[in-house]
C-alpha positions in Angstrom: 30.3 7.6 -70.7 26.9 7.7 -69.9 26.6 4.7 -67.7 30.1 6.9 -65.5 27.9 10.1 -65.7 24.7 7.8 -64.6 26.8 6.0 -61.5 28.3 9.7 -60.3 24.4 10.9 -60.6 23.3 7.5 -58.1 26.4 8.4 -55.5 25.0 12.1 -55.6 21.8 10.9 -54.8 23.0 8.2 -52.2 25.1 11.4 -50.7 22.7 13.7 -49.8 20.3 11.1 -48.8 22.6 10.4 -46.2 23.4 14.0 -45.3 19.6 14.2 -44.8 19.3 12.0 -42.7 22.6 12.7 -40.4 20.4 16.1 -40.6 17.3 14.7 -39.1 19.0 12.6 -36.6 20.9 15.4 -35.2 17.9 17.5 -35.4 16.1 14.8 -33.2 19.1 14.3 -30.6 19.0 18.4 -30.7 15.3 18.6 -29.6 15.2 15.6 -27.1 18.3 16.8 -25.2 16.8 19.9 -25.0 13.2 18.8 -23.3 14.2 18.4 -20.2 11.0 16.7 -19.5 12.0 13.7 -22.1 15.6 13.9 -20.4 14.4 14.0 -16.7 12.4 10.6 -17.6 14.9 8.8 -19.8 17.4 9.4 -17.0 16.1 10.2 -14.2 13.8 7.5 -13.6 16.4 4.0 -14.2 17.9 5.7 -11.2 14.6 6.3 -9.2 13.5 2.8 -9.5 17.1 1.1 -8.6 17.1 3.5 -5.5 13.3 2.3 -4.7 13.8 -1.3 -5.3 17.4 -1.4 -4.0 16.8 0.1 -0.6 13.4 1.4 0.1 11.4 -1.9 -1.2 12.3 -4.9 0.4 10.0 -8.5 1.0 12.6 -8.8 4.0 10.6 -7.9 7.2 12.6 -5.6 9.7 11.0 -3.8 12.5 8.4 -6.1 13.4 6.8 -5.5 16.7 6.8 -9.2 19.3 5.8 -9.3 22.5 6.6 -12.1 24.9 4.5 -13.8 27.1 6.7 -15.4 29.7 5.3 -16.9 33.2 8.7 -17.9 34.1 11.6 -15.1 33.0 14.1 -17.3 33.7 18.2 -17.1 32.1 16.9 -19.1 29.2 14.0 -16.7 28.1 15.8 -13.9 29.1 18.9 -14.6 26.5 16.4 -15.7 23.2 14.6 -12.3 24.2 18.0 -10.1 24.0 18.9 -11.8 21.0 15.8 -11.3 19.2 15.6 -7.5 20.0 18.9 -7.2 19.0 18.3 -8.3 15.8 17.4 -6.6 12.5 14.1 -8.2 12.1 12.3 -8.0 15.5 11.8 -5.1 18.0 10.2 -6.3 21.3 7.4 -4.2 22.3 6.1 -5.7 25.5 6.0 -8.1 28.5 3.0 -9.8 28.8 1.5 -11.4 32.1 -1.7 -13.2 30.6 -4.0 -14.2 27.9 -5.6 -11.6 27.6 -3.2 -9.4 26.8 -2.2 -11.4 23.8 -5.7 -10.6 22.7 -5.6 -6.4 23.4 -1.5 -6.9 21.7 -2.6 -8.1 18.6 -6.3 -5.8 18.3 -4.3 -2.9 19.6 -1.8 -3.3 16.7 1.3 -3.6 19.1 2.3 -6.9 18.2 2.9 -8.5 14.8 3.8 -11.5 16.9 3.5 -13.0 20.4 6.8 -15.1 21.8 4.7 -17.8 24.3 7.2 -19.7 26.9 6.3 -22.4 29.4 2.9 -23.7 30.0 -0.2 -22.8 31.8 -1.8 -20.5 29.1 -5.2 -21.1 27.8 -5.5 -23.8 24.5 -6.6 -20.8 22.3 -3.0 -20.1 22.4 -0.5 -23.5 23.4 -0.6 -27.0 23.1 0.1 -29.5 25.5 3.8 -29.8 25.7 5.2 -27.1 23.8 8.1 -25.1 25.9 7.9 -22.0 23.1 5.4 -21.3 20.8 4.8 -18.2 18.0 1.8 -16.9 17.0 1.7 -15.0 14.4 -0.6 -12.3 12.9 -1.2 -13.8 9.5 -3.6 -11.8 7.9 -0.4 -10.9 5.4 0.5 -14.3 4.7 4.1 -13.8 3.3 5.3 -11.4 6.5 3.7 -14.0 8.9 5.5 -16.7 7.1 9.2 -14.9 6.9 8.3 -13.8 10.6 8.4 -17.2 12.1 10.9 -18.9 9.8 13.2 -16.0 11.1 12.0 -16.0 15.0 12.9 -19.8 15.0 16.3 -19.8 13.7 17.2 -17.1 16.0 16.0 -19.2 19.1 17.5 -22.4 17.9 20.8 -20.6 17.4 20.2 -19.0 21.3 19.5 -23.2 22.4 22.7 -24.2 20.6 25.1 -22.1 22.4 23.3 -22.8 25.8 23.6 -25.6 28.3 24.2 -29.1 26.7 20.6 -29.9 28.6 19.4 -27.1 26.4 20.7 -28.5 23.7 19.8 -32.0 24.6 15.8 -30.6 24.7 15.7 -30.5 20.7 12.6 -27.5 21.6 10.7 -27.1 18.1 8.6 -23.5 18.2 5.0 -24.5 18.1 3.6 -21.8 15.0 0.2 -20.5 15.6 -1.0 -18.3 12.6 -3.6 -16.3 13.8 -6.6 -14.8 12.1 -5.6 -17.1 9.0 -4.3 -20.3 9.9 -5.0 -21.7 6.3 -2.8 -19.1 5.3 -5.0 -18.4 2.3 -3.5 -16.0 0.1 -6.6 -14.0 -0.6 -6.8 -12.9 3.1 -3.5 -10.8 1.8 -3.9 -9.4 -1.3 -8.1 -8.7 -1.0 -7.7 -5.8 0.9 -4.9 -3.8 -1.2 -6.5 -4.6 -4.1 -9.9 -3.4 -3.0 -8.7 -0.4 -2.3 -6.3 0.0 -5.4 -9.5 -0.7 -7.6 -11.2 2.1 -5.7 -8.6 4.6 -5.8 -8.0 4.0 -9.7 -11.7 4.2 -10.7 -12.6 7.4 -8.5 -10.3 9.0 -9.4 -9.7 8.7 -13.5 -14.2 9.1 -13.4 -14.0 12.6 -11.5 -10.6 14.0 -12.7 -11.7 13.5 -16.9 -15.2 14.1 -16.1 -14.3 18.0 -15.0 -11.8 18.5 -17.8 -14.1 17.0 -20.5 -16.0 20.3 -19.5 -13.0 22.5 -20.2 -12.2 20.7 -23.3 -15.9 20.9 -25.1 -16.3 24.5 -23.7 -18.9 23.8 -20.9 -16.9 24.9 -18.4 -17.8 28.4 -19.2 -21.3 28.0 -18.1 -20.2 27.6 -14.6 -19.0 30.9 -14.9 -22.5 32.3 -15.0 -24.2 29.8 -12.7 -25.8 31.0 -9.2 -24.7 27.8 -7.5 -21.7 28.1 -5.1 -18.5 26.3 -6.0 -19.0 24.1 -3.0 -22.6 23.0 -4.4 -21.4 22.4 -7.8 -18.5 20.2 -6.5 -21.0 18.3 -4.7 -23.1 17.4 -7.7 -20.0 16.5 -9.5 -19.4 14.1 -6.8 -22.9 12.8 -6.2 -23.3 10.1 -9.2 -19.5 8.3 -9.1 -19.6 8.0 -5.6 -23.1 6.1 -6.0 -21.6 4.2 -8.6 -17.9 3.8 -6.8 -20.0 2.5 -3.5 -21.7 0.2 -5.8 -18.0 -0.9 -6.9 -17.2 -1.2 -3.5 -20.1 -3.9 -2.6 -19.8 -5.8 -5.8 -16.1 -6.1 -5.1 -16.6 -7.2 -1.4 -19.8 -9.4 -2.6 -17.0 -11.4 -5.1 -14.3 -11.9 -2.2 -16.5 -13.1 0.2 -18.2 -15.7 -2.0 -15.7 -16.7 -4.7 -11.9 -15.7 -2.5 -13.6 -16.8 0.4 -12.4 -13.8 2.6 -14.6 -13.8 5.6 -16.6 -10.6 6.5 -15.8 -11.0 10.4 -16.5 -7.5 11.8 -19.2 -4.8 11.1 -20.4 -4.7 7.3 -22.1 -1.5 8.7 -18.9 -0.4 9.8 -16.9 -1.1 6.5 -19.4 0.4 4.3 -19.0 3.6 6.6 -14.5 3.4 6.5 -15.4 3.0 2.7 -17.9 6.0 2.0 -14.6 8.3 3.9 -11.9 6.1 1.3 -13.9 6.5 -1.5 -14.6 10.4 -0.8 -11.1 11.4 -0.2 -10.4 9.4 -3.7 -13.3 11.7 -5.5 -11.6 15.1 -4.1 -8.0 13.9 -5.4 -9.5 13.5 -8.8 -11.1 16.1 -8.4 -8.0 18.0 -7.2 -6.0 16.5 -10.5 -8.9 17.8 -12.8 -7.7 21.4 -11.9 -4.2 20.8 -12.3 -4.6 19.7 -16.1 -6.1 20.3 -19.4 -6.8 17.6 -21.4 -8.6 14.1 -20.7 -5.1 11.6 -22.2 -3.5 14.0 -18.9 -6.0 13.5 -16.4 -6.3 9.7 -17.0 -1.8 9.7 -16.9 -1.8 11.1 -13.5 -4.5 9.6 -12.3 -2.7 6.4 -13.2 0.7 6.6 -13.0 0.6 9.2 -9.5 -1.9 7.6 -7.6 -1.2 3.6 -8.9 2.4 3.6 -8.2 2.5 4.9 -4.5 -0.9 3.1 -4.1 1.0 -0.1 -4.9 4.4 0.2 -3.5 3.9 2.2 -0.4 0.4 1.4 1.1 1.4 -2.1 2.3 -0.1 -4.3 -0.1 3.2 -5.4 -1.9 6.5 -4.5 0.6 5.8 -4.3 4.1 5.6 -1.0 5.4 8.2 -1.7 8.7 10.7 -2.8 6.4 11.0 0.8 4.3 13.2 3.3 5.2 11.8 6.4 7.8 11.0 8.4 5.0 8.8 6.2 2.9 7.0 5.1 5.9 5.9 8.4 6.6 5.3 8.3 3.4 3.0 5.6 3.5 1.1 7.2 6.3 0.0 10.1 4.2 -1.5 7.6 1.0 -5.3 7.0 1.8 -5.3 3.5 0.7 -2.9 2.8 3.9 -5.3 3.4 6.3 -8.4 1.8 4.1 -6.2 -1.7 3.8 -5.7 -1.4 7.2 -9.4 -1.2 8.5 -10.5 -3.5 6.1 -8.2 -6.1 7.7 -9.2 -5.6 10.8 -12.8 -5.6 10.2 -13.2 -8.4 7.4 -10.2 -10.4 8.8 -9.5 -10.1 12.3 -13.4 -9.1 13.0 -12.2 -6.2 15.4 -15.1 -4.1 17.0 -15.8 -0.4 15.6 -13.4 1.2 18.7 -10.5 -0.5 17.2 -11.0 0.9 13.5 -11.8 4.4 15.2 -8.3 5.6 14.1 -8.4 4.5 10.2 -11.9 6.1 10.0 -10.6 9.7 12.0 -7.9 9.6 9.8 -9.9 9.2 6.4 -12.2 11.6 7.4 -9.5 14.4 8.1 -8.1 13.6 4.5 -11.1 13.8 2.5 -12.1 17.0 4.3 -8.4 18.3 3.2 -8.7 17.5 -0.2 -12.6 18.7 -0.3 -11.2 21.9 0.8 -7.6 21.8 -1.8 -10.2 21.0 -4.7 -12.7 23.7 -3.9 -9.8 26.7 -3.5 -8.6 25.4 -7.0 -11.5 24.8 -8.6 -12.5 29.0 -7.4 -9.5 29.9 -8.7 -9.9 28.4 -12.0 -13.3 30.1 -12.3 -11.9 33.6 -11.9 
Protein backbone atom coordinates (compact mmCIF):
# COMPACT_ATOMS: atom_id res chain seq x y z
CA UNK A 1 0.00 0.00 0.00
CA UNK A 2 2.63 2.27 0.59
CA UNK A 3 4.89 1.52 -2.19
CA UNK A 4 1.00 2.34 -4.66
CA UNK A 5 0.62 5.56 -2.48
CA UNK A 6 4.66 6.23 -3.05
CA UNK A 7 4.41 5.51 -7.09
CA UNK A 8 0.93 7.91 -7.36
CA UNK A 9 3.13 10.57 -5.22
CA UNK A 10 6.29 10.09 -8.11
CA UNK A 11 3.51 10.50 -11.19
CA UNK A 12 2.25 13.69 -9.20
CA UNK A 13 5.50 14.96 -9.06
CA UNK A 14 6.49 13.82 -12.82
CA UNK A 15 2.98 15.72 -13.69
CA UNK A 16 3.33 18.95 -12.67
CA UNK A 17 6.97 18.98 -13.52
CA UNK A 18 5.83 18.72 -16.89
CA UNK A 19 2.99 21.16 -16.67
CA UNK A 20 5.73 23.59 -15.57
CA UNK A 21 7.54 23.32 -18.06
CA UNK A 22 4.69 23.25 -20.96
CA UNK A 23 4.17 26.61 -18.69
CA UNK A 24 7.61 28.05 -19.38
CA UNK A 25 7.86 27.06 -22.90
CA UNK A 26 4.62 28.71 -23.71
CA UNK A 27 5.60 31.53 -21.67
CA UNK A 28 8.88 31.91 -23.85
CA UNK A 29 7.05 31.31 -27.38
CA UNK A 30 4.54 34.10 -25.75
CA UNK A 31 7.26 36.68 -25.19
CA UNK A 32 9.41 36.01 -28.40
CA UNK A 33 6.45 36.20 -30.76
CA UNK A 34 5.65 39.23 -29.20
CA UNK A 35 9.14 41.21 -29.65
CA UNK A 36 8.87 42.06 -32.81
CA UNK A 37 12.50 42.90 -32.90
CA UNK A 38 13.46 39.07 -32.08
CA UNK A 39 10.72 38.17 -34.92
CA UNK A 40 11.82 40.81 -37.54
CA UNK A 41 15.43 39.06 -37.23
CA UNK A 42 14.53 35.44 -37.01
CA UNK A 43 12.41 35.97 -40.12
CA UNK A 44 13.05 38.69 -41.72
CA UNK A 45 16.66 38.33 -42.26
CA UNK A 46 16.85 34.30 -44.04
CA UNK A 47 14.75 36.24 -46.52
CA UNK A 48 17.10 39.39 -46.77
CA UNK A 49 20.16 37.48 -47.34
CA UNK A 50 18.52 34.93 -50.12
CA UNK A 51 17.18 38.12 -51.90
CA UNK A 52 20.97 39.73 -51.58
CA UNK A 53 22.78 36.69 -52.54
CA UNK A 54 20.17 35.53 -55.10
CA UNK A 55 19.90 38.63 -57.21
CA UNK A 56 21.76 41.58 -55.96
CA UNK A 57 25.33 39.76 -55.35
CA UNK A 58 26.67 38.04 -58.11
CA UNK A 59 30.72 37.16 -59.12
CA UNK A 60 29.15 37.15 -62.79
CA UNK A 61 30.30 40.43 -64.38
CA UNK A 62 27.54 42.28 -66.47
CA UNK A 63 27.77 45.77 -67.55
CA UNK A 64 31.29 46.01 -68.13
CA UNK A 65 32.39 49.01 -70.09
CA UNK A 66 34.92 47.89 -73.65
CA UNK A 67 35.98 49.97 -76.05
CA UNK A 68 37.29 48.93 -79.46
CA UNK A 69 40.14 50.05 -81.16
CA UNK A 70 39.64 49.21 -84.76
CA UNK A 71 41.87 50.72 -87.75
CA UNK A 72 40.01 48.76 -90.19
CA UNK A 73 35.89 48.59 -89.28
CA UNK A 74 35.44 46.10 -91.65
CA UNK A 75 32.08 43.35 -91.76
CA UNK A 76 34.15 41.15 -89.50
CA UNK A 77 34.77 43.70 -86.66
CA UNK A 78 31.67 45.22 -87.10
CA UNK A 79 29.57 41.73 -86.35
CA UNK A 80 31.90 40.57 -83.04
CA UNK A 81 31.25 44.32 -81.94
CA UNK A 82 27.24 43.92 -82.29
CA UNK A 83 27.40 40.70 -80.70
CA UNK A 84 29.30 41.80 -77.81
CA UNK A 85 27.17 44.84 -77.03
CA UNK A 86 24.32 42.77 -77.33
CA UNK A 87 25.22 40.73 -74.75
CA UNK A 88 24.68 40.58 -70.96
CA UNK A 89 28.15 41.04 -69.94
CA UNK A 90 29.67 43.87 -72.12
CA UNK A 91 28.37 47.44 -72.97
CA UNK A 92 30.54 49.15 -75.65
CA UNK A 93 31.48 52.53 -74.61
CA UNK A 94 33.62 53.87 -77.40
CA UNK A 95 35.47 53.88 -80.83
CA UNK A 96 38.85 54.42 -80.55
CA UNK A 97 41.26 55.89 -83.35
CA UNK A 98 44.69 55.47 -81.50
CA UNK A 99 46.92 54.56 -78.70
CA UNK A 100 46.49 57.00 -76.91
CA UNK A 101 43.20 56.86 -76.26
CA UNK A 102 43.51 53.37 -74.95
CA UNK A 103 45.57 55.13 -72.33
CA UNK A 104 42.89 58.30 -71.42
CA UNK A 105 39.95 55.02 -71.68
CA UNK A 106 41.40 53.13 -69.14
CA UNK A 107 42.71 56.40 -66.62
CA UNK A 108 39.37 58.06 -67.45
CA UNK A 109 37.51 54.99 -66.04
CA UNK A 110 35.53 54.38 -69.44
CA UNK A 111 36.78 51.21 -70.15
CA UNK A 112 37.07 47.99 -68.09
CA UNK A 113 38.54 46.62 -71.38
CA UNK A 114 39.92 47.59 -74.78
CA UNK A 115 38.87 45.19 -78.01
CA UNK A 116 42.39 45.76 -80.27
CA UNK A 117 41.83 44.51 -84.17
CA UNK A 118 44.40 44.52 -86.87
CA UNK A 119 47.89 45.69 -86.57
CA UNK A 120 49.77 48.89 -86.64
CA UNK A 121 49.33 49.82 -82.92
CA UNK A 122 52.26 50.45 -80.70
CA UNK A 123 53.96 47.11 -78.79
CA UNK A 124 52.79 48.49 -75.41
CA UNK A 125 49.57 47.17 -76.62
CA UNK A 126 49.88 44.16 -79.60
CA UNK A 127 52.18 41.68 -80.58
CA UNK A 128 53.43 40.88 -83.82
CA UNK A 129 50.80 38.83 -85.59
CA UNK A 130 47.88 38.93 -83.46
CA UNK A 131 44.49 39.90 -85.60
CA UNK A 132 42.54 40.61 -81.99
CA UNK A 133 43.79 41.16 -78.88
CA UNK A 134 42.08 42.18 -75.07
CA UNK A 135 43.43 44.09 -72.69
CA UNK A 136 42.19 44.08 -69.70
CA UNK A 137 42.11 46.20 -66.61
CA UNK A 138 43.32 43.81 -63.99
CA UNK A 139 43.73 45.58 -61.00
CA UNK A 140 40.61 43.19 -59.81
CA UNK A 141 42.00 40.01 -60.73
CA UNK A 142 38.79 37.82 -60.78
CA UNK A 143 36.59 40.42 -63.04
CA UNK A 144 39.62 40.74 -65.43
CA UNK A 145 39.88 37.12 -65.56
CA UNK A 146 35.85 36.29 -66.13
CA UNK A 147 36.08 39.39 -68.57
CA UNK A 148 38.30 37.94 -71.12
CA UNK A 149 37.28 34.23 -70.70
CA UNK A 150 33.72 35.68 -71.65
CA UNK A 151 34.98 38.29 -74.48
CA UNK A 152 36.72 35.27 -76.21
CA UNK A 153 34.06 32.87 -76.45
CA UNK A 154 31.76 35.39 -77.73
CA UNK A 155 34.23 36.28 -80.71
CA UNK A 156 35.03 32.69 -81.37
CA UNK A 157 31.29 31.97 -81.54
CA UNK A 158 31.05 35.34 -84.03
CA UNK A 159 34.29 33.48 -86.32
CA UNK A 160 32.37 30.15 -86.35
CA UNK A 161 29.31 31.31 -88.03
CA UNK A 162 31.36 33.51 -90.47
CA UNK A 163 33.10 32.80 -93.69
CA UNK A 164 34.79 29.29 -93.91
CA UNK A 165 38.17 31.61 -94.38
CA UNK A 166 37.11 32.97 -91.05
CA UNK A 167 36.84 29.95 -89.80
CA UNK A 168 39.88 28.51 -91.47
CA UNK A 169 42.05 31.56 -89.57
CA UNK A 170 41.71 29.61 -86.10
CA UNK A 171 42.22 33.69 -84.53
CA UNK A 172 43.25 33.10 -80.77
CA UNK A 173 42.55 36.74 -78.67
CA UNK A 174 45.95 37.82 -77.56
CA UNK A 175 45.07 38.72 -73.45
CA UNK A 176 46.94 41.67 -72.19
CA UNK A 177 46.24 42.31 -68.35
CA UNK A 178 47.02 45.53 -67.63
CA UNK A 179 48.29 47.23 -64.54
CA UNK A 180 48.79 43.57 -63.13
CA UNK A 181 49.85 41.13 -65.55
CA UNK A 182 51.07 38.69 -62.73
CA UNK A 183 47.68 38.80 -61.78
CA UNK A 184 48.63 38.82 -58.12
CA UNK A 185 45.84 38.53 -55.93
CA UNK A 186 46.86 41.16 -53.44
CA UNK A 187 46.59 43.90 -56.14
CA UNK A 188 42.61 42.98 -55.46
CA UNK A 189 41.81 42.49 -52.15
CA UNK A 190 44.61 45.28 -50.56
CA UNK A 191 42.55 48.03 -51.30
CA UNK A 192 39.06 46.84 -49.85
CA UNK A 193 40.59 45.59 -47.08
CA UNK A 194 42.50 48.78 -46.31
CA UNK A 195 39.64 50.52 -46.23
CA UNK A 196 37.39 47.99 -44.33
CA UNK A 197 40.16 47.99 -41.48
CA UNK A 198 39.78 51.75 -41.50
CA UNK A 199 36.20 52.07 -41.49
CA UNK A 200 35.87 49.28 -38.64
CA UNK A 201 38.49 50.87 -36.25
CA UNK A 202 37.29 54.63 -36.61
CA UNK A 203 34.41 53.99 -36.18
CA UNK A 204 33.92 51.39 -33.01
CA UNK A 205 37.09 54.07 -31.23
CA UNK A 206 34.80 57.27 -31.64
CA UNK A 207 31.24 55.84 -31.38
CA UNK A 208 32.18 53.84 -27.58
CA UNK A 209 34.42 56.48 -26.68
CA UNK A 210 31.37 59.18 -26.57
CA UNK A 211 28.96 56.81 -24.96
CA UNK A 212 31.51 55.57 -22.30
CA UNK A 213 30.89 59.28 -21.24
CA UNK A 214 27.10 58.91 -21.04
CA UNK A 215 27.51 55.61 -19.30
CA UNK A 216 30.05 56.77 -16.32
CA UNK A 217 28.18 60.14 -16.01
CA UNK A 218 30.81 62.50 -17.72
CA UNK A 219 28.75 63.47 -20.13
CA UNK A 220 27.16 65.89 -17.86
CA UNK A 221 30.10 68.03 -17.59
CA UNK A 222 29.78 68.99 -21.15
CA UNK A 223 26.73 70.43 -20.19
CA UNK A 224 28.54 73.16 -18.24
CA UNK A 225 31.55 73.54 -20.43
CA UNK A 226 32.27 77.04 -22.35
CA UNK A 227 33.64 75.18 -25.36
CA UNK A 228 31.28 75.08 -28.43
CA UNK A 229 29.90 71.72 -29.62
CA UNK A 230 31.91 72.06 -32.75
CA UNK A 231 35.31 72.48 -30.64
CA UNK A 232 34.54 69.65 -28.38
CA UNK A 233 33.78 67.39 -31.34
CA UNK A 234 37.02 68.29 -32.70
CA UNK A 235 38.97 67.20 -29.67
CA UNK A 236 37.10 64.01 -29.62
CA UNK A 237 38.36 63.52 -33.03
CA UNK A 238 41.87 64.73 -32.69
CA UNK A 239 43.71 61.60 -30.96
CA UNK A 240 41.96 58.54 -33.16
CA UNK A 241 42.48 60.20 -36.21
CA UNK A 242 46.33 60.44 -35.26
CA UNK A 243 46.16 57.03 -34.28
CA UNK A 244 43.76 55.84 -37.34
CA UNK A 245 46.41 57.70 -39.90
CA UNK A 246 49.06 55.82 -38.07
CA UNK A 247 46.83 52.59 -38.95
CA UNK A 248 46.62 53.72 -42.25
CA UNK A 249 50.64 53.90 -42.96
CA UNK A 250 51.38 50.79 -40.96
CA UNK A 251 48.82 49.01 -43.13
CA UNK A 252 50.13 50.47 -46.48
CA UNK A 253 53.94 50.02 -45.10
CA UNK A 254 52.88 45.87 -44.75
CA UNK A 255 51.35 45.71 -48.43
CA UNK A 256 53.91 47.30 -50.06
CA UNK A 257 56.77 45.23 -48.47
CA UNK A 258 55.29 41.93 -47.48
CA UNK A 259 51.93 41.76 -50.42
CA UNK A 260 54.14 43.40 -52.64
CA UNK A 261 51.41 46.01 -53.88
CA UNK A 262 53.28 48.66 -55.55
CA UNK A 263 52.85 52.28 -54.43
CA UNK A 264 52.78 53.65 -58.23
CA UNK A 265 51.15 57.16 -57.89
CA UNK A 266 51.51 59.98 -55.23
CA UNK A 267 52.08 58.74 -51.52
CA UNK A 268 51.41 62.45 -50.89
CA UNK A 269 48.35 62.18 -52.64
CA UNK A 270 47.08 58.93 -50.85
CA UNK A 271 47.85 60.08 -47.48
CA UNK A 272 45.58 63.24 -48.39
CA UNK A 273 42.28 60.77 -50.12
CA UNK A 274 43.00 58.99 -46.70
CA UNK A 275 42.97 61.89 -44.07
CA UNK A 276 39.13 62.74 -46.10
CA UNK A 277 38.24 58.51 -45.71
CA UNK A 278 39.32 58.29 -42.43
CA UNK A 279 37.46 61.68 -41.26
CA UNK A 280 34.15 60.89 -42.73
CA UNK A 281 34.70 57.31 -40.75
CA UNK A 282 35.26 59.44 -37.36
CA UNK A 283 31.94 61.62 -37.95
CA UNK A 284 29.84 58.24 -38.67
CA UNK A 285 30.95 56.97 -35.37
CA UNK A 286 30.57 59.79 -34.04
CA UNK A 287 27.04 60.04 -35.58
CA UNK A 288 26.26 56.32 -34.13
CA UNK A 289 27.51 57.47 -30.62
CA UNK A 290 24.39 59.76 -30.47
CA UNK A 291 22.03 57.29 -31.70
CA UNK A 292 22.84 54.82 -28.72
CA UNK A 293 23.31 54.28 -25.06
CA UNK A 294 25.44 51.70 -24.19
CA UNK A 295 29.10 50.68 -25.37
CA UNK A 296 27.89 46.41 -26.29
CA UNK A 297 25.42 48.90 -28.83
CA UNK A 298 27.77 51.13 -30.20
CA UNK A 299 30.36 48.45 -30.92
CA UNK A 300 26.97 46.20 -32.75
CA UNK A 301 26.29 48.88 -35.09
CA UNK A 302 29.45 49.89 -35.62
CA UNK A 303 29.98 46.36 -36.79
CA UNK A 304 27.33 44.85 -38.16
CA UNK A 305 25.94 48.44 -40.13
CA UNK A 306 29.02 49.61 -41.38
CA UNK A 307 30.94 45.97 -41.98
CA UNK A 308 28.20 44.38 -43.98
CA UNK A 309 27.56 47.17 -46.72
CA UNK A 310 31.35 47.90 -46.43
CA UNK A 311 31.85 44.31 -47.59
CA UNK A 312 29.24 43.56 -50.01
CA UNK A 313 28.49 46.78 -51.72
CA UNK A 314 31.81 48.81 -51.89
CA UNK A 315 33.38 46.55 -54.59
CA UNK A 316 35.77 44.60 -52.80
CA UNK A 317 33.79 41.19 -52.90
CA UNK A 318 30.86 41.41 -55.93
CA UNK A 319 31.54 43.77 -58.59
CA UNK A 320 29.60 46.82 -58.44
CA UNK A 321 28.32 46.70 -62.46
CA UNK A 322 26.94 43.47 -61.88
CA UNK A 323 24.26 44.65 -58.83
CA UNK A 324 21.06 45.71 -59.57
CA UNK A 325 20.37 49.82 -60.08
CA UNK A 326 19.42 50.13 -56.70
CA UNK A 327 22.41 48.71 -54.88
CA UNK A 328 24.71 50.44 -57.09
CA UNK A 329 23.52 53.65 -56.14
CA UNK A 330 23.77 52.13 -53.19
CA UNK A 331 27.29 51.59 -53.44
CA UNK A 332 27.92 55.11 -54.44
CA UNK A 333 26.77 56.61 -51.20
CA UNK A 334 29.35 53.97 -48.86
CA UNK A 335 32.70 55.95 -48.32
CA UNK A 336 34.77 53.00 -48.63
CA UNK A 337 33.60 53.01 -52.52
CA UNK A 338 35.29 55.87 -53.41
CA UNK A 339 38.46 55.24 -50.92
CA UNK A 340 39.01 51.50 -52.85
CA UNK A 341 38.64 53.33 -55.83
CA UNK A 342 41.47 56.00 -55.40
CA UNK A 343 43.65 53.74 -53.80
CA UNK A 344 43.62 51.65 -57.01
CA UNK A 345 44.27 54.11 -59.04
CA UNK A 346 47.06 55.67 -57.18
CA UNK A 347 48.87 52.51 -55.70
CA UNK A 348 47.98 50.30 -58.76
CA UNK A 349 47.48 51.98 -61.86
CA UNK A 350 49.93 55.13 -60.64
CA UNK A 351 47.32 57.69 -62.10
CA UNK A 352 48.24 61.46 -61.59
CA UNK A 353 46.35 63.52 -58.72
CA UNK A 354 43.72 65.07 -61.68
CA UNK A 355 42.45 61.55 -62.16
CA UNK A 356 41.69 60.85 -58.35
CA UNK A 357 40.21 64.61 -58.16
CA UNK A 358 36.70 62.97 -58.11
CA UNK A 359 37.18 60.23 -55.16
CA UNK A 360 38.85 63.03 -53.12
CA UNK A 361 35.65 65.81 -53.96
CA UNK A 362 33.54 63.20 -53.15
CA UNK A 363 35.06 62.25 -49.62
CA UNK A 364 35.33 65.56 -48.73
CA UNK A 365 31.58 66.42 -49.31
CA UNK A 366 30.74 63.25 -47.16
CA UNK A 367 32.75 63.88 -44.16
CA UNK A 368 31.65 67.56 -44.18
CA UNK A 369 27.89 65.91 -44.13
CA UNK A 370 28.47 63.78 -41.50
CA UNK A 371 30.58 66.55 -39.45
CA UNK A 372 27.56 68.59 -39.77
CA UNK A 373 24.72 65.25 -38.98
CA UNK A 374 27.01 64.57 -35.74
CA UNK A 375 27.28 68.12 -34.51
CA UNK A 376 23.15 68.81 -34.86
CA UNK A 377 22.81 65.50 -32.81
CA UNK A 378 25.31 65.78 -30.61
CA UNK A 379 23.51 69.72 -29.66
CA UNK A 380 20.51 68.09 -29.43
CA UNK A 381 21.61 65.57 -26.95
CA UNK A 382 23.06 68.34 -24.78
CA UNK A 383 19.79 70.19 -24.41
Amino acid sequence: MAKHSTGKKRDGVRGSQARTFAAFVRKEFLHVVRDKRTMLIVLAMPVVQVALFGFALSTEIRNVNVAVLAPHYDETVRRIVERMDASDYFTVTSILHSDSDVDRAFQGGTADMVMAFGGGFDDVYTVEGTDIQLIADATNTNTATATVMYASGIIADCLSEGSPQERATGVQPEIRMLYNPQMKSSYSFVPGVMGLIIILICAMMTSVSIVREKETGTMELLLVSPMKPMMIIISKMMPYLVLSFIDFLIITLLSVTLLDVPMQGSFGVLCLLALLYITAALSLGLLISTRVESQMAAMLVSGMVLMVPSMFFSGMMFPVESMPLFFQWLSKMLPPTWFIIGVKKLMIEGLPAVYVAKEIAILTAMAAVLIAASLKNFKHRLK
